[in-house]
C-alpha positions in Angstrom: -50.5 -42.6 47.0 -50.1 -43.5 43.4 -48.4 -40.8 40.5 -51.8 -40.2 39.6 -53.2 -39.3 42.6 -50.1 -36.8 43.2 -51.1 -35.7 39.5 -54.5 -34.9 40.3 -53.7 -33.4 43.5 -51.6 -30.5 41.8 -54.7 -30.1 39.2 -56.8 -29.5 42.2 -54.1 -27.5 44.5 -53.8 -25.7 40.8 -57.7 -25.1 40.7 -57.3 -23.7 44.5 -54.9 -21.2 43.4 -56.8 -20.0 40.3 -59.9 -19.4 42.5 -57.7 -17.5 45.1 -56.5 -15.7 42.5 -60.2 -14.4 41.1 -61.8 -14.2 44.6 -59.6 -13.9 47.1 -59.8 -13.0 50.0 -62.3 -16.1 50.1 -62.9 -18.4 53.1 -62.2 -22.3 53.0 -66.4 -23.3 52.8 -66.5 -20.7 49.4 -63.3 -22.5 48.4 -65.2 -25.8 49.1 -68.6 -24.7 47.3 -67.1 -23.0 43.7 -65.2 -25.7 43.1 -67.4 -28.6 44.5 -65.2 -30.1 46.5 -65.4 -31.0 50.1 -64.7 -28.6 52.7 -62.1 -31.1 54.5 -60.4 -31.8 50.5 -60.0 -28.1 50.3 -58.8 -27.5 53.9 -56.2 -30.1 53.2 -55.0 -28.3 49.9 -54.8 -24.8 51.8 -52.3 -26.6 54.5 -49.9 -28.1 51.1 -50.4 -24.6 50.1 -49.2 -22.7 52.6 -46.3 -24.9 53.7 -45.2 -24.1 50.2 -45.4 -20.9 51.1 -48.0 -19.8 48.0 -51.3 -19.1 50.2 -51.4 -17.3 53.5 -54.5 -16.0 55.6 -55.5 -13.0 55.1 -56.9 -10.4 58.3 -59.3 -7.7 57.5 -58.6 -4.0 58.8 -60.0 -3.0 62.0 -63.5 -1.6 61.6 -64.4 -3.7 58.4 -67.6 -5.5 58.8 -67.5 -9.0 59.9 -70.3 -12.0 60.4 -71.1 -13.1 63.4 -70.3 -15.7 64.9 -66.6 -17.2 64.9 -64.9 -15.4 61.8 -63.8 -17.5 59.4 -60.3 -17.6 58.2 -59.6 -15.8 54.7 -57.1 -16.3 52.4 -54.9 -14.8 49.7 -52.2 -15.6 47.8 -48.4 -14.4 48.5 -46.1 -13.2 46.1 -44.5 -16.2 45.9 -48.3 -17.1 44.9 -48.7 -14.7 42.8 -45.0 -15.3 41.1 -46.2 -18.7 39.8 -48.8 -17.6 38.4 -47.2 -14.9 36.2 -46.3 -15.6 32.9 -44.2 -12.4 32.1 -40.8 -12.6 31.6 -40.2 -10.6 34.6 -35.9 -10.0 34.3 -35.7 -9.5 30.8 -38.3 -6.6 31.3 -36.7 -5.1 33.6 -32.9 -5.3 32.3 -34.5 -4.0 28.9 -36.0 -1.0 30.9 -33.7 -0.3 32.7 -31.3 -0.2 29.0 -34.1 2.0 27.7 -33.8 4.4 30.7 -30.4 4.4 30.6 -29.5 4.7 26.9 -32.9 7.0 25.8 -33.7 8.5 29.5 -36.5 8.3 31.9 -39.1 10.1 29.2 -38.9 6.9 26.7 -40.1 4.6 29.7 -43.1 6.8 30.5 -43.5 7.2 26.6 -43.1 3.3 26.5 -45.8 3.0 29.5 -47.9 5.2 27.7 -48.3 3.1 24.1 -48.6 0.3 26.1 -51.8 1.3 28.1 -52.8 2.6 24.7 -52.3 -0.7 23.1 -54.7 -2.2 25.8 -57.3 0.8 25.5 -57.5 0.2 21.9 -58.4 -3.2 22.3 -60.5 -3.1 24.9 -62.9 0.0 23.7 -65.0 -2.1 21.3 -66.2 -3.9 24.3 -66.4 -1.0 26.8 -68.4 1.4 24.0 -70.7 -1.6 23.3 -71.7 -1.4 27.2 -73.2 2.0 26.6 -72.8 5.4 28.1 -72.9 4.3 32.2 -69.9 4.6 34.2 -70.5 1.2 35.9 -71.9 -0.8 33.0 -68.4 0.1 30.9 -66.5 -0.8 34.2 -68.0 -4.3 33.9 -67.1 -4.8 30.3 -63.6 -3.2 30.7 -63.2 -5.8 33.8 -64.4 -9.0 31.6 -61.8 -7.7 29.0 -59.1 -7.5 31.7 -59.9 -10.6 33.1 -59.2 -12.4 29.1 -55.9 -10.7 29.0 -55.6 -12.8 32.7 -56.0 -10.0 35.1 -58.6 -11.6 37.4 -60.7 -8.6 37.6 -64.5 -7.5 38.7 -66.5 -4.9 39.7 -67.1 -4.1 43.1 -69.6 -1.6 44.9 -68.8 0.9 47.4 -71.1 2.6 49.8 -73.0 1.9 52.7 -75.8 0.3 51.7 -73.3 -1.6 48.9 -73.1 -5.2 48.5 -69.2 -5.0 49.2 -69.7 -3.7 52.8 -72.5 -6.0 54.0 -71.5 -8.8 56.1 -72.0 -11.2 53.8 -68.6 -9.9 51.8 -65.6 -11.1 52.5 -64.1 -9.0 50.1 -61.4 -5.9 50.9 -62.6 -2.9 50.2 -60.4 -0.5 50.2 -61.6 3.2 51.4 -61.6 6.6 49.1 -59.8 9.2 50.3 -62.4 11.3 52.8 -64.5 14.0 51.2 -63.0 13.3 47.8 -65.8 14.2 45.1 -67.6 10.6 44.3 -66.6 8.7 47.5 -69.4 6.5 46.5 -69.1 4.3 43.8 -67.9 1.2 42.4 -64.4 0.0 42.2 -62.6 -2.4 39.4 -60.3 -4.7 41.2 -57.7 -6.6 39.7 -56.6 -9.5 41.7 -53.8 -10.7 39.4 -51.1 -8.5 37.2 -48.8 -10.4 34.6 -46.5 -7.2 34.6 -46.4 -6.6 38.6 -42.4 -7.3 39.2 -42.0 -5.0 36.3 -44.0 -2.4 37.7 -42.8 -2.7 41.3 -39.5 -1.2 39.8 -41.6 0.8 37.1 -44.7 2.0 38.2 -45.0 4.5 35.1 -46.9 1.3 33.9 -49.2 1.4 36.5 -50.1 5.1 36.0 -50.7 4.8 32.3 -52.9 2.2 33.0 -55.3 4.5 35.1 -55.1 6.9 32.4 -56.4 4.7 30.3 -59.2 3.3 32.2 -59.7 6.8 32.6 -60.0 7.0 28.5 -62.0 4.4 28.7 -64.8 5.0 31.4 -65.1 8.6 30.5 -64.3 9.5 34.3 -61.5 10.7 35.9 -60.6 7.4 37.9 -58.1 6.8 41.0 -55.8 4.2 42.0 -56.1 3.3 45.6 -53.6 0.3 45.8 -51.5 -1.8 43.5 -50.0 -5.6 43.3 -46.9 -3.9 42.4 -47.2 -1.6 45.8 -47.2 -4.6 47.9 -51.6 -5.4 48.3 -53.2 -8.0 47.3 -55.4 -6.7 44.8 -54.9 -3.4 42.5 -58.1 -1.3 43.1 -59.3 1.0 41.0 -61.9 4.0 42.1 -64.3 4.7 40.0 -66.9 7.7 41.3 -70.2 8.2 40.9 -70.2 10.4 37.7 -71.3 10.6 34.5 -69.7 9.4 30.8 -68.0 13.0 29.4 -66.5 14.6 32.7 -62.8 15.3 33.1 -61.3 12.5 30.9 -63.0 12.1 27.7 -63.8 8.7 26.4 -62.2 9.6 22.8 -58.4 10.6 24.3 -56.4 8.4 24.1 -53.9 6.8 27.3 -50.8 8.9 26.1 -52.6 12.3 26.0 -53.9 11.9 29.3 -50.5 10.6 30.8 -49.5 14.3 29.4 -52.7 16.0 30.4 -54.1 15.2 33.6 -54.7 18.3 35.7 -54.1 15.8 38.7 -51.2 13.6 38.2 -51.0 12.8 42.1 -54.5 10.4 41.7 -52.3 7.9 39.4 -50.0 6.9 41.6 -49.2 3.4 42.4 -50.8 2.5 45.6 -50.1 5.1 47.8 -51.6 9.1 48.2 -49.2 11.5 46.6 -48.4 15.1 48.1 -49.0 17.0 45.0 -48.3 17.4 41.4 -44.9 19.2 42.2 -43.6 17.1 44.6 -44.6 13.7 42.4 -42.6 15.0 39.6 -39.4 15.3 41.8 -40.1 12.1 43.4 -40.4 10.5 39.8 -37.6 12.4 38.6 -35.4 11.0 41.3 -36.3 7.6 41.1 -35.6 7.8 37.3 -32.6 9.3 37.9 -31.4 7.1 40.7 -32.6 3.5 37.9 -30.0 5.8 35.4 -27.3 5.9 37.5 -27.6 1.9 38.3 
């Protein structure tokens, strides 16, 4: 095999990833058809793949619906996957947060979290107002904006007669909590996060970013799973609701990180207990990054 051949093979391998990265879980014969390659070409990228140790398969949780037949294999990328994709400067975040929490305390981080989600609501809202006064039609203009700013993100339905539970889906779907108001809906799934080291150690950026989709949707939204929490894709729930209910479109992302009669619905991929016992957790974990 000549240089260019191994030169055109990382392109491809490259154009893989990236598709893994928007769609995945997706199955070898989706792989084959987006990209227009051949099923066996793509097959063979998936094995360099995941000898490097950048793709892995992917199993769906018991009772998720399947197609008949043989199931095909799905995959993801791993966090060594996800790792070369980032572009962040993951360390020097960190160390500089962790300076901040030390030398300010754990309120400038969440303050810092805060004006950064605002920063992204601000630029976003021109584009979500111009989608009109629907719930569903601003979560599809907030998720082309995220997916600009590289966050690989769509819309996805959720309900029993939904697109996103019908065989023909191999998407995960995670589930809303059962008898929460809205169980129905859609959810915005990001399947890439430039900050997600960061926030695995910080995940006050994660919930200012659900306030602000909050802010920005004009519902009060909830975070069912994170990148930073260990999934493989940040899901958003967004219920069946109208534009003007708990979070108004107009606050802003630090208001509602102050404001939110229900703190326990932002947290980072995982159900929390209660507003009182989130702010001792948080309080510990801040304290515990101080004293490091």
């Amino acid at each position: 095999m000549t240089e260019t051949d191994h030169v055109e093979d990382r392109g491809t391998r490259d154009r893989v990833s990236r598709e893994i990265l928007h769609h995945g879980p997706v199955t070898a014969s989706d792989l084959a058809a987006t990209l227009g390659l051949t099923p066996a070409a793509v097959r063979r990228h998936l094995d360099t793949l995941t000898e490097q140790g950048l793709v892995c398969t992917w199993d769906p949780p018991e009772g998720a619906p399947r197609r008949r037949g043989r199931p095909a294999r799905l995959f993801v990328l791993t966090d060594a996957g996800h790792a070369v994709m980032s572009t962040a400067y993951d360390d020097l975040a960190v160390q500089l947060l962790e300076f901040l929490a030390q030398t300010a305390g754990p309120e400038a981080v969440r303050q810092f979290a805060a004006v950064r989600a605002e920063r992204l609501a601000q630029r976003y809202r021109p584009a979500v107002e111009a989608a009109g006064t629907d719930a569903h039609h601003r979560a599809g203009a907030l998720a082309q904006a995220l997916s600009t700013d590289g966050y690989a993100a769509s819309v996805r339905s959720l309900g029993p007669n939904s697109p996103a539970t019908q065989a023909t889906s191999a998407t995960p779907v995670a589930s809303a909590p059962a008898g929460s108001p809205g169980a129905a809906g859609k959810q915005l799934c990001q399947g890439h996060c430039p900050v997600q080291q960061v926030a695995a150690q910080f995940p006050q950026l994660c919930e200012a970013e659900t306030h602000a989709f909050s802010s920005l949707l004009g519902v009060h939204v909830q975070r069912l799973a994170t990148l930073a929490h260990g999934e493989h894709v940040c899901t958003t729930h967004i219920p069946l609701a109208a534009v003007g209910g708990l979070t108004a479109p107009g606050r802003s992302a630090t208001e509602n990180l102050h404001t939110t009669e229900n703190p326990s619905t932002s947290t980072a991929g995982r159900s929390a207990p209660g507003p009182d016992v989130t702010s001792r957790e948080e309080n510990a974990a801040d304290e515990h990054r101080v004293a490091s």
